[in-house]
Backbone as a chain_set.jsonl record, in Angstrom:
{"seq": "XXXXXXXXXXXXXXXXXXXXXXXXXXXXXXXXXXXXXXXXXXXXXXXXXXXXXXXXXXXXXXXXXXXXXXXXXXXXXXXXXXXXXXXXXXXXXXXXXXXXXXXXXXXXXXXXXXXXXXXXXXXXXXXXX", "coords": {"N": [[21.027, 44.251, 0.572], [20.986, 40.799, 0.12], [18.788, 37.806, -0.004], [18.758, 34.607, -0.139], [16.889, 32.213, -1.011], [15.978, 28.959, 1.166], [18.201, 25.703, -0.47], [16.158, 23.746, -2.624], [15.152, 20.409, -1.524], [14.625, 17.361, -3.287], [12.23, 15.552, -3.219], [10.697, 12.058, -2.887], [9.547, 10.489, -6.232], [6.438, 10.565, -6.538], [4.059, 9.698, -8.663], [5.466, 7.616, -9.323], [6.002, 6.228, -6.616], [3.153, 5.703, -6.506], [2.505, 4.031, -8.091], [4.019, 1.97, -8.554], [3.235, 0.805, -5.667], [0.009, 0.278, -6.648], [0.607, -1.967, -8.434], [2.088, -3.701, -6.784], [0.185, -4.188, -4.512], [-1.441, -5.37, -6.866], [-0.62, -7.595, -7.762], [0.055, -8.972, -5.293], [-2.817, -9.228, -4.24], [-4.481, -10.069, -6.497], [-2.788, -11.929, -8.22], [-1.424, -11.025, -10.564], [1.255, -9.779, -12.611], [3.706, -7.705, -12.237], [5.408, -4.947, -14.421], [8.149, -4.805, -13.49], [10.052, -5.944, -11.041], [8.638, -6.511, -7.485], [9.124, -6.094, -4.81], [7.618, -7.607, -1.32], [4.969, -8.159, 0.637], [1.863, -9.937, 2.147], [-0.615, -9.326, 4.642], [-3.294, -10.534, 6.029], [-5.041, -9.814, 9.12], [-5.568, -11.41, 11.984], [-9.055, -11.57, 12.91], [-9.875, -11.237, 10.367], [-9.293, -13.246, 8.646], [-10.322, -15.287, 10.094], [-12.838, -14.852, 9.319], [-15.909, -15.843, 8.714], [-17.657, -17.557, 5.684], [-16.003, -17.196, 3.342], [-15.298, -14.323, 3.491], [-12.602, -13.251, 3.765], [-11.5, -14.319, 1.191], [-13.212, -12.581, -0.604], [-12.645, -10.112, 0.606], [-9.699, -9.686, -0.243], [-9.943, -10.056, -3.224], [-11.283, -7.542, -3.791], [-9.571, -5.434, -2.645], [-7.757, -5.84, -4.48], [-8.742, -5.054, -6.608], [-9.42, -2.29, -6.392], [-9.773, 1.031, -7.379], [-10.131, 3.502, -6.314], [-9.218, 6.408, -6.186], [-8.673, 9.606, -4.414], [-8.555, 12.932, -3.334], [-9.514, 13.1, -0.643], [-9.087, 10.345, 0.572], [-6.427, 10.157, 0.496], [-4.874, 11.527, 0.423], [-1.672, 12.337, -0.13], [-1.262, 10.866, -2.196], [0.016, 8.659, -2.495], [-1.182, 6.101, -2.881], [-2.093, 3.835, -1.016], [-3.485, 3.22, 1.389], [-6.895, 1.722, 1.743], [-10.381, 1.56, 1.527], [-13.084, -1.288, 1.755], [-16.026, -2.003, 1.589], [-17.451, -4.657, 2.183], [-20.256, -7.583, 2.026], [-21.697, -5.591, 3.867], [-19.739, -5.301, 5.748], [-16.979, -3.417, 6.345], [-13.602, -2.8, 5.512], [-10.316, -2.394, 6.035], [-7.287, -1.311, 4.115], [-3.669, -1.329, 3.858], [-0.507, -0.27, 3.012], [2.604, -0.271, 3.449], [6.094, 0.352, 3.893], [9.111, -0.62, 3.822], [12.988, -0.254, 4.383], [14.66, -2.246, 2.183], [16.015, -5.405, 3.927], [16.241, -4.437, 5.957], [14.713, -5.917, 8.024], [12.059, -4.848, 8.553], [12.717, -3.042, 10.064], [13.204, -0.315, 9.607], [11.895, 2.567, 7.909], [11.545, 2.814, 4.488], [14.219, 4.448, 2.502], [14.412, 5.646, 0.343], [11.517, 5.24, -1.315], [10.833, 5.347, -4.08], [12.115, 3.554, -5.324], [12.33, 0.229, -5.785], [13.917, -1.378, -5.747], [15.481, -0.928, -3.778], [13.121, -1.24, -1.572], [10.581, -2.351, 0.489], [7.45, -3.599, 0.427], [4.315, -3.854, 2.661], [1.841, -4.894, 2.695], [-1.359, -4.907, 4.576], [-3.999, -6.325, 5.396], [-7.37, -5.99, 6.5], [-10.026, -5.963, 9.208], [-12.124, -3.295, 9.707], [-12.599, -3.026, 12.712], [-10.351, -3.747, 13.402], [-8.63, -1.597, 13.161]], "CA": [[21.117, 42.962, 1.213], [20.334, 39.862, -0.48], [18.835, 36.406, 0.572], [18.561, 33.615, -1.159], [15.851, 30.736, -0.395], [17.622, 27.673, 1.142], [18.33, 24.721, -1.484], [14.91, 22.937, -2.499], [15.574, 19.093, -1.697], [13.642, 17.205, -4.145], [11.536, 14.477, -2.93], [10.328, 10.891, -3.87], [8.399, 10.566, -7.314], [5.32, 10.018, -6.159], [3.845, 9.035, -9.279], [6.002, 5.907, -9.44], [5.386, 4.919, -5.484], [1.349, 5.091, -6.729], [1.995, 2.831, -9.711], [4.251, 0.647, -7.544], [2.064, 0.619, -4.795], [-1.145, -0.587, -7.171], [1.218, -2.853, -9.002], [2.217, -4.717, -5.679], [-1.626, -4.561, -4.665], [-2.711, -5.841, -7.412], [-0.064, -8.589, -7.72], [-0.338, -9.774, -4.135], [-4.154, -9.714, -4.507], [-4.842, -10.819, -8.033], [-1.945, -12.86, -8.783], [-1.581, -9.969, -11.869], [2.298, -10.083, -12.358], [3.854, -6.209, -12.356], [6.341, -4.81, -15.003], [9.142, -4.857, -13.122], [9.556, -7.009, -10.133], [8.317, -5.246, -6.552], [9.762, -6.906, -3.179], [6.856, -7.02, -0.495], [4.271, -9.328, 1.112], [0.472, -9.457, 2.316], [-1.164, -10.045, 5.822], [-4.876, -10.659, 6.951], [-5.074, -9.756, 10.213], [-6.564, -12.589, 12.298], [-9.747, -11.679, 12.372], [-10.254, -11.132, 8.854], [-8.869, -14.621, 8.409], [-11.346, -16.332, 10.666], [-14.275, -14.568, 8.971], [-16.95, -17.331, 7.669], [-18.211, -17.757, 4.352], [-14.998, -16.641, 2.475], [-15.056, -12.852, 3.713], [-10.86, -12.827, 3.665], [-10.83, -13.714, -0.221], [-13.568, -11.355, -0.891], [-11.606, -8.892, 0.854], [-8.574, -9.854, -1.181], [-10.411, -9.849, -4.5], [-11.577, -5.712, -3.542], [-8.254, -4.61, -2.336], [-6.856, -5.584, -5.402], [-9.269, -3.816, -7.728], [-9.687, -0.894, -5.6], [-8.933, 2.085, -7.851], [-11.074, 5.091, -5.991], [-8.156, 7.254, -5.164], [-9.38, 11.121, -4.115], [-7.839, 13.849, -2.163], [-9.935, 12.567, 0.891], [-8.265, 9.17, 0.53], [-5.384, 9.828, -0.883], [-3.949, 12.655, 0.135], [-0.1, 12.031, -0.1], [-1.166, 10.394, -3.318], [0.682, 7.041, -2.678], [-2.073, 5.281, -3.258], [-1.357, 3.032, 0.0], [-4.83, 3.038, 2.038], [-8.246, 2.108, 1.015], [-11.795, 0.748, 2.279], [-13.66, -1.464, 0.518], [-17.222, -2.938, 2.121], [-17.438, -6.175, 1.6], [-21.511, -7.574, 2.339], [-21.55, -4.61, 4.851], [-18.674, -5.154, 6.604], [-15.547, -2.428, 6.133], [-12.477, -3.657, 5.638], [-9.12, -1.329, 5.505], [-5.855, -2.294, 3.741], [-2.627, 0.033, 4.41], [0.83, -0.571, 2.41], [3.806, 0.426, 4.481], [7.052, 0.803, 3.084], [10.235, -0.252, 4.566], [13.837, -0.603, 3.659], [15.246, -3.918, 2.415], [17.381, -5.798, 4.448], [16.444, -3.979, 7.435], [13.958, -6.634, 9.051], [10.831, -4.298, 8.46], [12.565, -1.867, 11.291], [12.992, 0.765, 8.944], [11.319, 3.189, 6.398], [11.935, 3.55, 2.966], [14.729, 6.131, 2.677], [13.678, 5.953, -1.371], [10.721, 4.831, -1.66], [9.912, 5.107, -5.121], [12.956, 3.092, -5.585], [12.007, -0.634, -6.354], [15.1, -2.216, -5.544], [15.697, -0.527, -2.375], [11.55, -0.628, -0.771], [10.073, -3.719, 0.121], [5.843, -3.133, 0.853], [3.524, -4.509, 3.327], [0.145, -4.615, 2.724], [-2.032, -5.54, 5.643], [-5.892, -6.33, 4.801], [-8.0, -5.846, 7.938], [-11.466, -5.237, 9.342], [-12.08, -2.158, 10.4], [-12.727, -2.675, 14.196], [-9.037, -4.066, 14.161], [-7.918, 0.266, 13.216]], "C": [[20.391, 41.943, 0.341], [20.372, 38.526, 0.034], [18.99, 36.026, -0.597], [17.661, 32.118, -0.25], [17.055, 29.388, -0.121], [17.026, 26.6, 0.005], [16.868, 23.525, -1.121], [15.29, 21.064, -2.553], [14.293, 18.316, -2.38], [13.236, 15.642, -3.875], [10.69, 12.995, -3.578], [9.602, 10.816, -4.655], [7.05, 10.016, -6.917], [4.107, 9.253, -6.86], [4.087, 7.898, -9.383], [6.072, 5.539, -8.148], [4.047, 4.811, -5.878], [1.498, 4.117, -7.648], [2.713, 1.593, -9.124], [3.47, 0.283, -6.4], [0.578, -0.359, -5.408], [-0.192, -1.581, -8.034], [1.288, -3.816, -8.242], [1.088, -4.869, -5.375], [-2.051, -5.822, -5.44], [-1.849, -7.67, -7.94], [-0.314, -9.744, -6.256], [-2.058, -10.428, -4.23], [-5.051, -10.504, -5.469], [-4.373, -11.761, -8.429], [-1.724, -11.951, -10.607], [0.505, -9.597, -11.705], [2.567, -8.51, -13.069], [5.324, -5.886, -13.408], [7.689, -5.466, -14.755], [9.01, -5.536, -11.709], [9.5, -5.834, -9.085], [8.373, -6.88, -5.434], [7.935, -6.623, -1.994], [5.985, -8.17, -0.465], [2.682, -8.926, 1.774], [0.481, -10.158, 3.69], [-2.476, -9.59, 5.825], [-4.308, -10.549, 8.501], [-5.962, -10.934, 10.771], [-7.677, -12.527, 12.636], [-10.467, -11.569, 11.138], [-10.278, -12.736, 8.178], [-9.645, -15.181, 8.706], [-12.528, -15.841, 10.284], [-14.676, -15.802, 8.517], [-17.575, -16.913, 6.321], [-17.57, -17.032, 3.504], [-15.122, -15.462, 2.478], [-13.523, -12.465, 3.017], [-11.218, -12.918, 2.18], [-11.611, -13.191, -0.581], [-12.868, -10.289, -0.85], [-10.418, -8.797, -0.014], [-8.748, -9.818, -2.225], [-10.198, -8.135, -4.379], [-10.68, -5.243, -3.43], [-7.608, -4.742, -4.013], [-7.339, -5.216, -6.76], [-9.838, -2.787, -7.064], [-8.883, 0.142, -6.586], [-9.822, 3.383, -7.872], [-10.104, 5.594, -4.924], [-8.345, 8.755, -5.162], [-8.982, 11.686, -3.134], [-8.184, 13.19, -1.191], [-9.357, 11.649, 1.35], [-7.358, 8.312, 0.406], [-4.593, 10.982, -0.598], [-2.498, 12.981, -0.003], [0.122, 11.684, -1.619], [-0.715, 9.615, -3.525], [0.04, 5.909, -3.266], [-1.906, 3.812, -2.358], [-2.596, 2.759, 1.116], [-6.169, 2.947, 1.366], [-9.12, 1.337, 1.884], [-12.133, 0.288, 1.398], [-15.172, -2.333, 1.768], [-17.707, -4.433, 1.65], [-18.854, -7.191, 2.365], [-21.483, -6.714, 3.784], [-20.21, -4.96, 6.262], [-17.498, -4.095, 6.023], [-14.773, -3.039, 6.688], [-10.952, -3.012, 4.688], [-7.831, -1.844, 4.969], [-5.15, -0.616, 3.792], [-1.158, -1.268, 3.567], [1.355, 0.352, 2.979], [5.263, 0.193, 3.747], [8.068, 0.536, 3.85], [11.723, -0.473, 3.606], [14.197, -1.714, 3.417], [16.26, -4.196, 2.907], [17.326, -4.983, 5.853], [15.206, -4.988, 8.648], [12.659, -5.754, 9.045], [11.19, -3.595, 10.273], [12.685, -0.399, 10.795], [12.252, 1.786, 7.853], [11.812, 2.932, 5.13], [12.447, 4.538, 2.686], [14.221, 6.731, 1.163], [12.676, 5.118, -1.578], [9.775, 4.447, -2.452], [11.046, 4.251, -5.909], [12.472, 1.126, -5.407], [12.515, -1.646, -5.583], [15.397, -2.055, -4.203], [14.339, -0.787, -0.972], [11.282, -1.823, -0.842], [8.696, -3.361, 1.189], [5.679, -4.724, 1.51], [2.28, -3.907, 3.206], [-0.858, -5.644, 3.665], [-3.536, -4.831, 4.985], [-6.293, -6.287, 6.428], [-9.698, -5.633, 8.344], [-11.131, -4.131, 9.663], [-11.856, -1.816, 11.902], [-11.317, -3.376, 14.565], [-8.343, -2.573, 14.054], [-7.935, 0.007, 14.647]], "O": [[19.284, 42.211, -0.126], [21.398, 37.983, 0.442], [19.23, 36.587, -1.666], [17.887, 31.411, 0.732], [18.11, 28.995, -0.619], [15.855, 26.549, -0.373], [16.578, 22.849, -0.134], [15.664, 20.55, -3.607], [13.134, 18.598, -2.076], [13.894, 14.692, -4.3], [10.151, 13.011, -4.685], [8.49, 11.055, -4.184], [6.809, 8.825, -7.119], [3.337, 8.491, -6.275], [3.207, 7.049, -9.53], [6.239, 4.32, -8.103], [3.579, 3.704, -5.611], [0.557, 3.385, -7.956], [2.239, 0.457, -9.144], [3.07, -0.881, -6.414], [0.15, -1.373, -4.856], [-1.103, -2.312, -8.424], [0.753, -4.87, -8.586], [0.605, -5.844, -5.95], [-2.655, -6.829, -5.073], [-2.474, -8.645, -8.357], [-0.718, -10.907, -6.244], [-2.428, -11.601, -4.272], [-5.988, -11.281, -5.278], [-5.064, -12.61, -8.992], [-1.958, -12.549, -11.658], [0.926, -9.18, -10.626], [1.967, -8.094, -14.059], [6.312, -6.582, -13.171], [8.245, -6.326, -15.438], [7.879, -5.674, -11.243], [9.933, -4.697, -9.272], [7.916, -8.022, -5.392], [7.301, -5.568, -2.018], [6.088, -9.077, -1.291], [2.351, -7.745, 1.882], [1.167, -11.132, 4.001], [-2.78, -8.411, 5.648], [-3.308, -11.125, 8.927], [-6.926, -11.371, 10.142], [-7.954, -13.694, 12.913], [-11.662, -11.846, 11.038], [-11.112, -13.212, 7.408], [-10.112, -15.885, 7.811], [-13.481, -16.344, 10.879], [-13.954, -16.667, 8.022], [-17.939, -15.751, 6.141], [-18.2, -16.217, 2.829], [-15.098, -15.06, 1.315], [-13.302, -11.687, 2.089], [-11.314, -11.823, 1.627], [-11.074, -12.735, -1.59], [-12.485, -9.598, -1.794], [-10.193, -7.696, -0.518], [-7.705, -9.497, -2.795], [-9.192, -7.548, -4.778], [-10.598, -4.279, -4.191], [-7.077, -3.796, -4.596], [-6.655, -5.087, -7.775], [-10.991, -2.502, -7.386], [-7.654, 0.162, -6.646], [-10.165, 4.084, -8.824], [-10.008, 5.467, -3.703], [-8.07, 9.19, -6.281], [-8.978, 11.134, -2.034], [-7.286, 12.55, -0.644], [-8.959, 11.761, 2.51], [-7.16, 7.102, 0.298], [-3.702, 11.361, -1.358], [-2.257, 14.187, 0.042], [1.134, 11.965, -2.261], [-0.693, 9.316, -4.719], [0.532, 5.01, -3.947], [-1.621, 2.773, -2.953], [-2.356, 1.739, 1.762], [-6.59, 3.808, 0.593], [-8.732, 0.604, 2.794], [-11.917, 0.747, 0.276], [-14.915, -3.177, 2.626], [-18.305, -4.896, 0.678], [-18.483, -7.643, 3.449], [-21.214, -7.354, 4.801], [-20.163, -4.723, 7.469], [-17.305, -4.322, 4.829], [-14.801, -3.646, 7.759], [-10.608, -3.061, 3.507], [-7.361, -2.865, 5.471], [-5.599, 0.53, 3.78], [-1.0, -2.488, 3.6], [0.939, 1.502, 3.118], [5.074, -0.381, 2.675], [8.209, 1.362, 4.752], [11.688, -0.777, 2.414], [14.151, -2.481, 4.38], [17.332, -3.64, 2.667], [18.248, -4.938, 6.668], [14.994, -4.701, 9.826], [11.981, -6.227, 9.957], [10.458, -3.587, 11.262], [12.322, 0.562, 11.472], [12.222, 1.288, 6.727], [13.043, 2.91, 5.158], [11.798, 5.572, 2.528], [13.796, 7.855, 0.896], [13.013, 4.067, -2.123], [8.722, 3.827, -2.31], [10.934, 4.228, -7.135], [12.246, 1.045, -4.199], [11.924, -2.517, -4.946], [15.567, -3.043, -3.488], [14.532, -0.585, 0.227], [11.535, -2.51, -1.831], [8.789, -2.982, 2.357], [6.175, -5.837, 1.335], [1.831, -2.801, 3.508], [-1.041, -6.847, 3.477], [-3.962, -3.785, 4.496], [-5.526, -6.539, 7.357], [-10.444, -5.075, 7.539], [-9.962, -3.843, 9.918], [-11.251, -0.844, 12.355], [-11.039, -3.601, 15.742], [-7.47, -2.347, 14.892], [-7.56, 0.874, 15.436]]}, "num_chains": 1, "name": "protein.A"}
């Protein structure tokens, strides 16, 4: 009798969503303009926004040189969540992934696909998690 394993389906490069992922980052945040162009947009959550004494573009400086990515933080390896403390406050950013042209109701069926993926990166405090 002989099996055979069922057919391995081979999943999104994950290398190239991390390099698109910090590319869009660091474009939204920096104003740092990325190889190839990358669809996608930024939000402060509203309290991050109404912080005093320029917290938000602190926060927006950090997110977009954030490059401490480690199993713990990282485990998918997208490179799509991070913390950064900003004068003791924590303050989380999350890139989400949807398809284009679907109104941000869908995923990313390819997500390391460029043309097809359009990111959201939401900056945040923490006590908005």
């Amino acid at each position: 009798m002989t099996t055979s394993a069922p057919p391995q389906t081979e999943g999104p490069d994950i290398a190239a969503i991390a390099a698109q992922n910090d590319a869009f980052r660091k474009l939204a945040c920096l104003g740092t303009a990325p190889d190839q162009p990358i669809q996608g947009r930024m939000h402060l959550t509203s309290s991050l926004a109404m912080a005093e004494d320029g917290l938000a573009i602190e926060a927006v400086q950090a997110v977009g040189e954030f490059d401490v990515f480690e199993p713990e933080n990282d485990p998918e390896g997208w490179h799509d969540f991070g913390a950064v403390d900003i004068r003791g406050e924590k303050v989380f950013w999350k890139i989400d992934l949807y398809e284009a042209d679907s109104d941000f109701r869908y995923g990313a069926e390819t997500p390391d696909n460029p043309a097809t993926t359009v990111r959201v990166l939401t900056i945040m405090m923490a006590s908005d998690w």
